[in-house]
KETI-101444 format. One line per field, with one value per residue (C-alpha): residue in one letter; chain; x, y, z. Coordinates in nm, 4 decimals. Example, Ala and Ser with C-alpha at 12.3 -4.5 7.8 and 13.67 -1.06 7.14 Angstrom:
// residues 2
residu c(A, S)
chaine c(A, A)
px c(1.2300, 1.3670)
py c(-0.4500, -0.1060)
pz c(0.7800, 0.7140)
***
This chain:
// residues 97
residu c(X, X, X, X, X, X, X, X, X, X, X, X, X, X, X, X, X, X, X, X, X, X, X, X, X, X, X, X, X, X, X, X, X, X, X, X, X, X, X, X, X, X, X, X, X, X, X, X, X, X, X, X, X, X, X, X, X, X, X, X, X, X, X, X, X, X, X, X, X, X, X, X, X, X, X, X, X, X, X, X, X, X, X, X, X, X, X, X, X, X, X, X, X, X, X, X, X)
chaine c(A, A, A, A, A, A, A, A, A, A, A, A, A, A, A, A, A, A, A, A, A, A, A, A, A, A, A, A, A, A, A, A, A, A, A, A, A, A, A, A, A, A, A, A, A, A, A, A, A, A, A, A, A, A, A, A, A, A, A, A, A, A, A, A, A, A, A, A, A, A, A, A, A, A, A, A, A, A, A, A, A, A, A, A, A, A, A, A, A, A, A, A, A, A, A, A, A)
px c(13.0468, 12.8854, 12.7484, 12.8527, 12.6984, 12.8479, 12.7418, 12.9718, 13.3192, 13.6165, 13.7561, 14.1167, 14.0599, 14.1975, 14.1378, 13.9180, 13.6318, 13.6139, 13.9040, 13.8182, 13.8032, 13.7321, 14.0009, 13.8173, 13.4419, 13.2724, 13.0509, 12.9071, 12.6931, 12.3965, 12.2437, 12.3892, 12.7294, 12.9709, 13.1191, 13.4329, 13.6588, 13.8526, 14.1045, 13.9916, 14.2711, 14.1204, 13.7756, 13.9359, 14.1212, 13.8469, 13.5943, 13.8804, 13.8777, 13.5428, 13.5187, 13.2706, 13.0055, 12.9426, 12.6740, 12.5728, 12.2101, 12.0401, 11.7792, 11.4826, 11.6405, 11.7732, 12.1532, 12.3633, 12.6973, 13.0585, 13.2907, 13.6757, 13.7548, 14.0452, 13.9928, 14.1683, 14.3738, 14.5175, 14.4168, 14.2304, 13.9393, 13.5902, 13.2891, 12.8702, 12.7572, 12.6001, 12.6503, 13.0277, 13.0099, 12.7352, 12.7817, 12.4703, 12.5227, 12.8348, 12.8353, 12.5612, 12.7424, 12.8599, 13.2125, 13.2994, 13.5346)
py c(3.8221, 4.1066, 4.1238, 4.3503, 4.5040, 4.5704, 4.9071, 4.9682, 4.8367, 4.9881, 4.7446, 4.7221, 4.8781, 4.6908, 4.6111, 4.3163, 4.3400, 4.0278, 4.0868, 4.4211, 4.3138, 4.4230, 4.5376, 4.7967, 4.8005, 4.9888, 4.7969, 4.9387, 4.6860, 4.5678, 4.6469, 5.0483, 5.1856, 5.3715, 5.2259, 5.1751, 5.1334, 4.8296, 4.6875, 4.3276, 4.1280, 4.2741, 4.1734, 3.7995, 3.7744, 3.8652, 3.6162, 3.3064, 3.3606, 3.3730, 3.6903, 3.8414, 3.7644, 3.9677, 4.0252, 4.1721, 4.3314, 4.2995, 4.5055, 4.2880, 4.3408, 4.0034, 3.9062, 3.7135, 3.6082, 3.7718, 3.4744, 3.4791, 3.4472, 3.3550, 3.4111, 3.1763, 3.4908, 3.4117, 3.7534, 3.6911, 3.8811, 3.8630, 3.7730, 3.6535, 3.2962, 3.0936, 3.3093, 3.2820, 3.2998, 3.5709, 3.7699, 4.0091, 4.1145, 4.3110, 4.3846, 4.6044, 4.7998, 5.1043, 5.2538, 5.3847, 5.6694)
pz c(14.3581, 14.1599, 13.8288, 13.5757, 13.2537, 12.9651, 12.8240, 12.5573, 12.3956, 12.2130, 11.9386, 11.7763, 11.4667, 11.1581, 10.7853, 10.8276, 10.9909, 11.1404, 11.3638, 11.5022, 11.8435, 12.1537, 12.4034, 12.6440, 12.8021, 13.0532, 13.3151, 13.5533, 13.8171, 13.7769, 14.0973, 14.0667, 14.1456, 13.9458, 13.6394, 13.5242, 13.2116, 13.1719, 12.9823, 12.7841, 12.9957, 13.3259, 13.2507, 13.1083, 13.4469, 13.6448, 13.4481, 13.4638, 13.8838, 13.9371, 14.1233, 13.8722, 13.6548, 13.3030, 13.1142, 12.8023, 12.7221, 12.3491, 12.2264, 12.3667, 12.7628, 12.7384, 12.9313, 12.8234, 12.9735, 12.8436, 12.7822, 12.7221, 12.3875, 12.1632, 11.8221, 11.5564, 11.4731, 11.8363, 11.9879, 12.3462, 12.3716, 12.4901, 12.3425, 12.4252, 12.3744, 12.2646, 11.9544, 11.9482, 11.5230, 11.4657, 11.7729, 11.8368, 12.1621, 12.2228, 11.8138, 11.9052, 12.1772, 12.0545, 12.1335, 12.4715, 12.3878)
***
């Protein structure tokens, strides 16, 4: 199993803020390696198997696992915890493309 870091995220854009969510990252692995862009519902997948392990860095250094997400909206998306309502972890990433 390898660990991935998220370095940055694309998000649906929208009128409301809240729902501008993510649907592409780039991770690359935490040990080194080429990175790669991938779509929300591969990184989802991936997480629901097992076969990988995400993380997410803040501003102090400090990882935090990506989670699948569904949103009340009913988009499926990702997302850090514990901080599933004031997300400040991949809300600081900034856009990949």
């Amino acid at each position: 199993m390898t660990d991935y870091l998220v370095t940055c995220v694309d998000r649906a854009s929208g009128g409301d803020p809240e729902h501008s969510h993510v649907y592409q990252a780039f991770v690359r692995p935490v040990k080194g390696g080429m990175g790669r862009l991938l779509p929300v519902k591969d990184i989802r997948r991936e997480i629901k198997l097992g076969y990988h392990h995400f993380l997410s860095e803040d501003e102090r250094g400090q990882r935090v696992p990506v989670k699948r997400y569904k949103c009340i909206c009913g988009i499926k998306t990702i997302r850090t915890k514990p901080d599933d309502l004031h997300d400040s972890n991949l809300s600081l990433k900034g856009p990949c493309t």
